[in-house]
C-alpha positions as a Python dict, from the first residue, in 0.01 Angstrom:
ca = {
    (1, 'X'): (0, 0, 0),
    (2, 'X'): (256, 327, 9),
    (3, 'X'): (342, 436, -351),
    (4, 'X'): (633, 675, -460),
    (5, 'X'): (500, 967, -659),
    (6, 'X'): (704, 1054, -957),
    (7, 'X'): (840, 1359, -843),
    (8, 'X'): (1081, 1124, -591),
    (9, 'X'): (1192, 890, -864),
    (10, 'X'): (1487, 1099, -995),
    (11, 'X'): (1634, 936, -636),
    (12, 'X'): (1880, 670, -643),
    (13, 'X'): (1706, 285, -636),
    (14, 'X'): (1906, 205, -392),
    (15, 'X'): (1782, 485, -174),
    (16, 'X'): (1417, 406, -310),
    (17, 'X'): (1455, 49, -208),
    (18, 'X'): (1570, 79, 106),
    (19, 'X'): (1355, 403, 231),
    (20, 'X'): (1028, 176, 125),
    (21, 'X'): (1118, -153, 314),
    (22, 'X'): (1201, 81, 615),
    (23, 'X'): (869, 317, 563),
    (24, 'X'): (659, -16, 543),
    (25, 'X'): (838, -209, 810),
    (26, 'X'): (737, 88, 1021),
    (27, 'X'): (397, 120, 961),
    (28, 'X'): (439, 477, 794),
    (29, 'X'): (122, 613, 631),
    (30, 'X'): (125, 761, 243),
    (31, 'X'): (145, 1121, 438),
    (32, 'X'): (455, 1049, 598),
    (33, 'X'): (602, 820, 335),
    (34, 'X'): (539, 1146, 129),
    (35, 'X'): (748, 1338, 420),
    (36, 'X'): (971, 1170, 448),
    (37, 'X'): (1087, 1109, 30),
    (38, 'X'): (1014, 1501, 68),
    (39, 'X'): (1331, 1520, 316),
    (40, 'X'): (1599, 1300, 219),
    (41, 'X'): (1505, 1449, -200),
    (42, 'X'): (1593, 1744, -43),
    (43, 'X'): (1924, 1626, 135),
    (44, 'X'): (2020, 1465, -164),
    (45, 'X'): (1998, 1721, -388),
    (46, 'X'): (2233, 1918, -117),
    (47, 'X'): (2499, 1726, -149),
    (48, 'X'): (2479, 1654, -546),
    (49, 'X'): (2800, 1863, -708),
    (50, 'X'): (2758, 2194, -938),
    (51, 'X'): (2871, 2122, -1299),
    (52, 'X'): (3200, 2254, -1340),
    (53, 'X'): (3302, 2201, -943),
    (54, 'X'): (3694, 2067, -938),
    (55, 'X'): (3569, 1768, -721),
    (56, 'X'): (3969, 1566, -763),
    (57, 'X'): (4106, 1904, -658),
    (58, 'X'): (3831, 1920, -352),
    (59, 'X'): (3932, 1575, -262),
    (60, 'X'): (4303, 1600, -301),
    (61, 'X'): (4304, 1941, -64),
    (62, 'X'): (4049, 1756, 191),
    (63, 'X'): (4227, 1445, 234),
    (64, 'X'): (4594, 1605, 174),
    (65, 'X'): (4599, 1841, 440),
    (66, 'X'): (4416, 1617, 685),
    (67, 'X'): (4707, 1375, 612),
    (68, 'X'): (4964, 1580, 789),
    (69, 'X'): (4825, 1583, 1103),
    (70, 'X'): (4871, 1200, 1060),
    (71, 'X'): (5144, 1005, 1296),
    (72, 'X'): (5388, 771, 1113),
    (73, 'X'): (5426, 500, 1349),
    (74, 'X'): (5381, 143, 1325),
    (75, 'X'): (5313, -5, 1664),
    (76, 'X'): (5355, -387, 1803),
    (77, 'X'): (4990, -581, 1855),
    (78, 'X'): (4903, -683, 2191),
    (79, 'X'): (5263, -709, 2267),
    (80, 'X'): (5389, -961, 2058),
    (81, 'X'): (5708, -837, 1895),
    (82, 'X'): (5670, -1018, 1570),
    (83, 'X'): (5321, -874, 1465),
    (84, 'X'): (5328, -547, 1378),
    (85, 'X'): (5037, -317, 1300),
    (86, 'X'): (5129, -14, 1016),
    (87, 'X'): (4903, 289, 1065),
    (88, 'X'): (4865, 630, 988),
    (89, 'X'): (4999, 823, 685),
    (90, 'X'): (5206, 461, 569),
    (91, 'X'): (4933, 291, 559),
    (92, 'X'): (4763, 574, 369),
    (93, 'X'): (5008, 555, 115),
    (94, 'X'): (5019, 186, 75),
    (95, 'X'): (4670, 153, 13),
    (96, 'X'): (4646, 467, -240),
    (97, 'X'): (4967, 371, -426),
    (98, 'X'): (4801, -1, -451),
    (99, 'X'): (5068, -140, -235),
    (100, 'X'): (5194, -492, -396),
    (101, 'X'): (5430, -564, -157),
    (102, 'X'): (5295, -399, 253),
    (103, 'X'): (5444, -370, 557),
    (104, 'X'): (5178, -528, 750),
    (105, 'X'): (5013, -783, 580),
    (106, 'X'): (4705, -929, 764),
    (107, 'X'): (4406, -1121, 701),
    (108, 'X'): (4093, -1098, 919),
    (109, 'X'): (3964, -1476, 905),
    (110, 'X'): (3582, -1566, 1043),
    (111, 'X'): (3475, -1906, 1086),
    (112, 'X'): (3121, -2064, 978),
    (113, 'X'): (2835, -2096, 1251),
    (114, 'X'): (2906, -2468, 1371),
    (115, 'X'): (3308, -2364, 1427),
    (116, 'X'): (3234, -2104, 1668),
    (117, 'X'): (3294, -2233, 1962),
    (118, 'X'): (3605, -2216, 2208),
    (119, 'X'): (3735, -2578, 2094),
    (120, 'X'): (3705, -2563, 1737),
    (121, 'X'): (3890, -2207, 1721),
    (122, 'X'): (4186, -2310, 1942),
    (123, 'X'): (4214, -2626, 1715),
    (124, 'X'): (4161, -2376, 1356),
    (125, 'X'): (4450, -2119, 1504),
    (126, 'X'): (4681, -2403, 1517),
    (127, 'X'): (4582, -2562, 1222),
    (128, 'X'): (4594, -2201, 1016),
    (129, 'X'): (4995, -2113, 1165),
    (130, 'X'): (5273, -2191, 935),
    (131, 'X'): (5449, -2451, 1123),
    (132, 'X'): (5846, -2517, 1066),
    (133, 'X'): (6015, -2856, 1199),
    (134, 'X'): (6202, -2632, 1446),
    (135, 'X'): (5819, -2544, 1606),
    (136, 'X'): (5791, -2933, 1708),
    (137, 'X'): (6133, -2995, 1808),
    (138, 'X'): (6301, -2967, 2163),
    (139, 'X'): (6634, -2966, 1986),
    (140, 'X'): (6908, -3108, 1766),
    (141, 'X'): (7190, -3247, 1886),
    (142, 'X'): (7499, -3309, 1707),
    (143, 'X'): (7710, -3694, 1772),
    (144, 'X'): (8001, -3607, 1627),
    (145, 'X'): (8146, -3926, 1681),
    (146, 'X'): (7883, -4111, 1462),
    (147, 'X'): (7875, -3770, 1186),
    (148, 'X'): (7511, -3754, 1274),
    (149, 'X'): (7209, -3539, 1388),
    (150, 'X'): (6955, -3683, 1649),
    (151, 'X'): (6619, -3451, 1633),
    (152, 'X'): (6443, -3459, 1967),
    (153, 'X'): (6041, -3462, 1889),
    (154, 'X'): (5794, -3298, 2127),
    (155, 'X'): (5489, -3559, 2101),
    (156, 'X'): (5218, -3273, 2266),
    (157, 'X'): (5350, -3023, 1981),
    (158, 'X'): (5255, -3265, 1733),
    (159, 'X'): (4944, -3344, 1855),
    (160, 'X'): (4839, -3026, 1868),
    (161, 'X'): (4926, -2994, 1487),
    (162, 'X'): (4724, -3351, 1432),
    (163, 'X'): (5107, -3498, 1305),
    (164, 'X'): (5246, -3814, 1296),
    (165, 'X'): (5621, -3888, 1325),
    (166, 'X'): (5501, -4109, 960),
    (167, 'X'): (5414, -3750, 834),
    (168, 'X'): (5681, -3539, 949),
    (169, 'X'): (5943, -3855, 801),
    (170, 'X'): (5749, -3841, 436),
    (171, 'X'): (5838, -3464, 468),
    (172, 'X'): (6161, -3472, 533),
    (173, 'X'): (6302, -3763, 304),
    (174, 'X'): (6322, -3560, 20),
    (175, 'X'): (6538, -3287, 216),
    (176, 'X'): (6766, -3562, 298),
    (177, 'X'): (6975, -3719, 32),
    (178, 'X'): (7278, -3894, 86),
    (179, 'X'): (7180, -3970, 426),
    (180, 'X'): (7054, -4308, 654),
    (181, 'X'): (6759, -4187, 794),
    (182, 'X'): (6599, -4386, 1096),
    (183, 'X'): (6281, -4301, 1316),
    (184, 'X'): (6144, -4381, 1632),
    (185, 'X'): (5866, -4295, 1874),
    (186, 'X'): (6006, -3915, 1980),
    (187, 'X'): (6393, -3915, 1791),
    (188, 'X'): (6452, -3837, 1427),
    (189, 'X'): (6834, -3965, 1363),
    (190, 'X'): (7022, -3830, 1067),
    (191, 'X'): (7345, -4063, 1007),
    (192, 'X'): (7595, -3915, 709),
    (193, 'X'): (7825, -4142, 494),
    (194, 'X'): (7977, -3817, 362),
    (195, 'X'): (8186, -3713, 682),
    (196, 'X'): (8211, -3340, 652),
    (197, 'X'): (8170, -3129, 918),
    (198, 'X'): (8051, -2825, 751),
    (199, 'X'): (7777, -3024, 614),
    (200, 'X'): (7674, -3109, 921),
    (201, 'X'): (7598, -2798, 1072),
    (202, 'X'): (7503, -2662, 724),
    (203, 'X'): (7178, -2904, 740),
    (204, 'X'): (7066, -2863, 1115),
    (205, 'X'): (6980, -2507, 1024),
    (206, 'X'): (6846, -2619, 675),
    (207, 'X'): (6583, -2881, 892),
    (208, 'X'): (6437, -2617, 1096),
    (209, 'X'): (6313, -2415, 840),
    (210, 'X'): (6135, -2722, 621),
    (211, 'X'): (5737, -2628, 624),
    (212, 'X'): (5519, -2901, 797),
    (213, 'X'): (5188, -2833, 817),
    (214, 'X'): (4981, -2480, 839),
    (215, 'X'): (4896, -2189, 593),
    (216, 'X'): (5194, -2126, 398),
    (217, 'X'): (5246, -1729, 505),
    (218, 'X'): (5069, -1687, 809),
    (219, 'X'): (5388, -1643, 1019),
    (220, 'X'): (5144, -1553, 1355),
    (221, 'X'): (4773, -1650, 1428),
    (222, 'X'): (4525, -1481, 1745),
    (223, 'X'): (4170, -1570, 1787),
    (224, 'X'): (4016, -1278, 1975),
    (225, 'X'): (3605, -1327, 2141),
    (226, 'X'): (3362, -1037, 2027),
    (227, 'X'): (3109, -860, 2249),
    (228, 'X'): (2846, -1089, 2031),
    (229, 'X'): (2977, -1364, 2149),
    (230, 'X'): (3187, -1454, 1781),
    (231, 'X'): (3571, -1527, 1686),
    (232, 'X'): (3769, -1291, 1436),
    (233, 'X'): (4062, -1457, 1353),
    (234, 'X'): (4356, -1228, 1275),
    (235, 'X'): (4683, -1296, 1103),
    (236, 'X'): (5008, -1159, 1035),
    (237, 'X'): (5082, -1269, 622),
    (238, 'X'): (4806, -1341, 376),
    (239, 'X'): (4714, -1595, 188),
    (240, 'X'): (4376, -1611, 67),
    (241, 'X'): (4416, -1917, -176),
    (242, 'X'): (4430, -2156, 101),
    (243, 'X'): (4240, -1998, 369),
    (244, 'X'): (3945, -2021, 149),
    (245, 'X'): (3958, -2348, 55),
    (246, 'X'): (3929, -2440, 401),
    (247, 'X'): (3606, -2583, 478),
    (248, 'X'): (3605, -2380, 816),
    (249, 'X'): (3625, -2068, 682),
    (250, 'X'): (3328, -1792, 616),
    (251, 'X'): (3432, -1672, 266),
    (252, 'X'): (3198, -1443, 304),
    (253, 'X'): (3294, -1254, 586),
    (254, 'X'): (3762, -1342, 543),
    (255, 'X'): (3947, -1034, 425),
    (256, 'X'): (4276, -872, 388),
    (257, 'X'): (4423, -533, 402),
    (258, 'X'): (4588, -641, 55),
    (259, 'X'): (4367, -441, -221),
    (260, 'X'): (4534, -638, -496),
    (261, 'X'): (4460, -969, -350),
    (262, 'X'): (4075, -877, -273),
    (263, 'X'): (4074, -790, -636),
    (264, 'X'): (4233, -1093, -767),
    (265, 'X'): (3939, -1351, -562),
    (266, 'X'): (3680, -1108, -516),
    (267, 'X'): (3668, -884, -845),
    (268, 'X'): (3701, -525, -865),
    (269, 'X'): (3430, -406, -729),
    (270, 'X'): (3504, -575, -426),
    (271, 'X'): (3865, -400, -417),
    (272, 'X'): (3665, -33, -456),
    (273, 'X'): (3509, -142, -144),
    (274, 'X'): (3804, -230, 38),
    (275, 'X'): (3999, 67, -60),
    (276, 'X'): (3700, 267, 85),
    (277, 'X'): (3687, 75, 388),
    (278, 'X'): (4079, 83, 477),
    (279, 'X'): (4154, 418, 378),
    (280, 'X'): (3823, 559, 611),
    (281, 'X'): (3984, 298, 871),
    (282, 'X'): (4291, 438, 915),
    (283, 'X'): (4137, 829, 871),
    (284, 'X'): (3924, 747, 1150),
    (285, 'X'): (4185, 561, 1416),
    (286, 'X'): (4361, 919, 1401),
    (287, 'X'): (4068, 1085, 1530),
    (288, 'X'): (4020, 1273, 1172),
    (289, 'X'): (3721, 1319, 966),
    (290, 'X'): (3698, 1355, 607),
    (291, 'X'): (3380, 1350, 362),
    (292, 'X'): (3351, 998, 256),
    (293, 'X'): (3265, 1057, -63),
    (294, 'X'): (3621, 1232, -128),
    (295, 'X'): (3751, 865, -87),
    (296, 'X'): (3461, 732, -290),
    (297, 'X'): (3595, 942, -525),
    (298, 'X'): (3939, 804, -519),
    (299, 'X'): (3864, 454, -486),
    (300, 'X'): (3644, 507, -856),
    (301, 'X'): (3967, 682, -1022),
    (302, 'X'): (4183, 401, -915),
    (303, 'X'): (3907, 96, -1026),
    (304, 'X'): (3718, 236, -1319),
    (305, 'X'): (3931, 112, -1543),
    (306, 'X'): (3861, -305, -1426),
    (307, 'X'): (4233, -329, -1261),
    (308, 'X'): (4373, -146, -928),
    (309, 'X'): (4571, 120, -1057),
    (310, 'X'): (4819, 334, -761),
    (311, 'X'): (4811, 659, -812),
    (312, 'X'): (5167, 701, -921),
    (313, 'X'): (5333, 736, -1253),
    (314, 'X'): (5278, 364, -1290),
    (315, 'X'): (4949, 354, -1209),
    (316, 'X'): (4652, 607, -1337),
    (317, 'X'): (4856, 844, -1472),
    (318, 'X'): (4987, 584, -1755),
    (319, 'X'): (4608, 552, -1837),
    (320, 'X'): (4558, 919, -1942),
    (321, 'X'): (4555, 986, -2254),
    (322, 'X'): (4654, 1379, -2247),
    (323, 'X'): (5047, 1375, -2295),
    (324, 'X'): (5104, 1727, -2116),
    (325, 'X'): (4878, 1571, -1817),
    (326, 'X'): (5129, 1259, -1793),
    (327, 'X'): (5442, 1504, -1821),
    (328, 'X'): (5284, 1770, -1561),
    (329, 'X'): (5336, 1435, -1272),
    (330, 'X'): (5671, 1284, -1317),
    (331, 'X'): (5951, 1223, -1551),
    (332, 'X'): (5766, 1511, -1839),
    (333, 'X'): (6130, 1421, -2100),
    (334, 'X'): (6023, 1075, -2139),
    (335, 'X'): (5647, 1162, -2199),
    (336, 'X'): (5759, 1451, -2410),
    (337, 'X'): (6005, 1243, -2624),
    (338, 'X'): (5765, 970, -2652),
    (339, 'X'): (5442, 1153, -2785),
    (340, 'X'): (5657, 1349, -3014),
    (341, 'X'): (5812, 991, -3142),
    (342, 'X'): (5457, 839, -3162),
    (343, 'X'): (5304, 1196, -3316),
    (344, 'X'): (5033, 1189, -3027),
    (345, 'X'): (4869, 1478, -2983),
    (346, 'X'): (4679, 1665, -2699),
    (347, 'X'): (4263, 1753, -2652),
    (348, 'X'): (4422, 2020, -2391),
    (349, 'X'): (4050, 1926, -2202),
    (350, 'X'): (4166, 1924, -1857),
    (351, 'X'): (4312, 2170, -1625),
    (352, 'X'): (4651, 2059, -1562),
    (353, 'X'): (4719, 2062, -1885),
    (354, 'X'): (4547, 2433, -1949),
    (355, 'X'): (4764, 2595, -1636),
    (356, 'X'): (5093, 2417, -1814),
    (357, 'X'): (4961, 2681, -2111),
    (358, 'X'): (4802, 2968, -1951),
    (359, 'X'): (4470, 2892, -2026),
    (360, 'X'): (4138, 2957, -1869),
    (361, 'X'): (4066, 2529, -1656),
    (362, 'X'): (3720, 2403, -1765),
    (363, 'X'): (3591, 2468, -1353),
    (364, 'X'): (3356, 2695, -1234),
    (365, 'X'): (3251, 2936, -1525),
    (366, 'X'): (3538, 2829, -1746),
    (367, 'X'): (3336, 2508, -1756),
    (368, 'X'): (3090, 2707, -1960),
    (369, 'X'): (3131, 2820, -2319),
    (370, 'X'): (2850, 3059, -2508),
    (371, 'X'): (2786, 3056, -2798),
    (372, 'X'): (2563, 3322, -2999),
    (373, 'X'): (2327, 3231, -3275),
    (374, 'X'): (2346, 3562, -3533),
    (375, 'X'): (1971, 3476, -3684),
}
């Protein structure tokens, strides 16, 4: 039985954990268990940071000047005009300003073991697109001699939705007031008493956008096959209140590029994560490489506090509690007038705040103060 000498338990469990299911897995003797805790104590005590290192300043410089070698450009997916993929430095931006509103939503939707098959995903695509009465319809014709609009019904579109012309009439009564409605096998027939033209015309673009069946959101669905054989589901729009209640779907696996909605189903710690993963995403689809743990770094300043704060004047800066630190990023009157109506006052324990008055920052050596004992 291998056994961790004391020396090697300063080491993150995590590390411990997973370096003793691996050593044992493998058959390792005490010797080279020994070795090899030996190694990575020494790696990680590398890589730990000097007290008094400027690690935000580090990981603003690292990640800033990579950023302008960025592109700005948003390209089309696989062609198709309406989905539209945002990388590079906007995407960077959305996801460390905590985005509400993006340019791209998506979600990345996987299915549970018995739904993996060609059939079932075809059927789940369809099922998952936002579908408008226009998307079953073959077109609307106006008789203008009876003031009424005849909606020709495309009987494989429906089926393909699993909808019934009983369905698609319970959805559209309410939408129709004032109006003789009558339905048949493949013709929806709106008759008017009111004869006004205007009307008319006014309602056969008001029918075409009613909702009939799909995700609310997910304006455009594509199931694409992995090498291993599995589906990945992407969409353009999110909505992860309905896609998870779908019995279909992997909740384990679904995400979104939206940190504010992983936070809101999956908790905070679950938004750290994504910001981590999206923001080394994009770094990496540039061909750039930056020190991971500058992001991790990031990602902890915008979710220590329990919520997903931007940083922006909004965001982590409104959570400081130094006044000349929230008046050294934007709009310093307001801050200024505010503390001095409130009577706040300032620590002056940080170094934007000690360059604003010429004073040595607590980094490096000015980290350090000495103090001399006279007996």
């Amino acid at each position: 039985m291998l056994k961790i000498n004391k020396e090697y338990e300063m080491l993150p469990s995590s590390i411990l954990d997973e370096t003793f299911e691996k050593a044992q897995k493998e058959g390792l003797t005490q010797k080279q268990f020994d070795n090899l805790l030996e190694l990575i104590s020494s790696e990680y005590n590398k890589i730990k940071v000097e007290v008094g290192e400027p690690v935000g300043l580090a990981a603003a410089q690292s990640i800033g000047e990579q950023g302008t070698q960025m592109t700005l450009n948003t390209f089309h997916f696989a062609g198709v005009a309406e989905m539209n993929v945002t990388t590079g430095l906007p995407r960077l931006i959305e996801i460390l300003d905590s985005r509400k509103t993006l340019k791209s939503p998506q979600m990345k939707i996987y299915l549970n073991k018995e739904f993996e098959n060609e059939k079932d995903v075809n059927k789940i695509v369809g099922l998952l697109k936002e579908s408008l009465l226009s998307d079953v319809l073959d077109s609307i014709d106006i008789d203008m001699a009876n003031f009424s609009l005849i909606l020709n019904v495309n009987n494989e579109k429906m089926e393909k939705l699993d909808l019934t012309m009983k369905k698609i009439e319970t959805l559209i009564k309410p939408k129709s007031k004032n109006v003789e409605l009558k339905v048949d096998s493949n013709k929806i027939v709106f008759s008017y008493v009111e004869k006004s033209l205007e009307k008319l015309y006014q309602d056969k673009e008001k029918l075409k956008k009613i909702y009939i069946s799909g995700v609310k959101g997910l304006n455009q669905v594509f199931a694409f096959k992995k090498n291993d054989g599995t589906y990945e589901i992407l969409t353009s729009g999110i909505n992860m209140k309905d896609v998870l209640a779908k019995d279909y779907v992997d909740k384990l696996r679904t995400r979104c590029n939206d940190i504010n909605e992983v936070a809101k189903f999956f908790g905070i710690e679950a938004a750290r994560q994504s910001i981590v993963e999206e923001a080394i995403q994009v770094i990496e689809e540039q061909g750039i490489e930056v020190d991971p743990r500058h992001i991790f770094l990031i990602a902890d300043m915008m979710t220590y506090k329990g919520l997903v704060l931007g940083i922006t004047r909004n965001g982590i800066v409104t959570r400081k509690d130094s006044v000349l630190l929230k008046a050294s990023f934007e709009t310093p009157i307001v801050h200024l007038l505010e503390a001095a109506k409130t009577g706040n006052s300032d620590k002056i324990d940080n170094i934007s705040n000690n360059i604003m008055i010429n004073q040595f920052v607590p980094v490096g050596t000015g980290s350090v103060e000495l103090y001399y004992d006279t007996n």
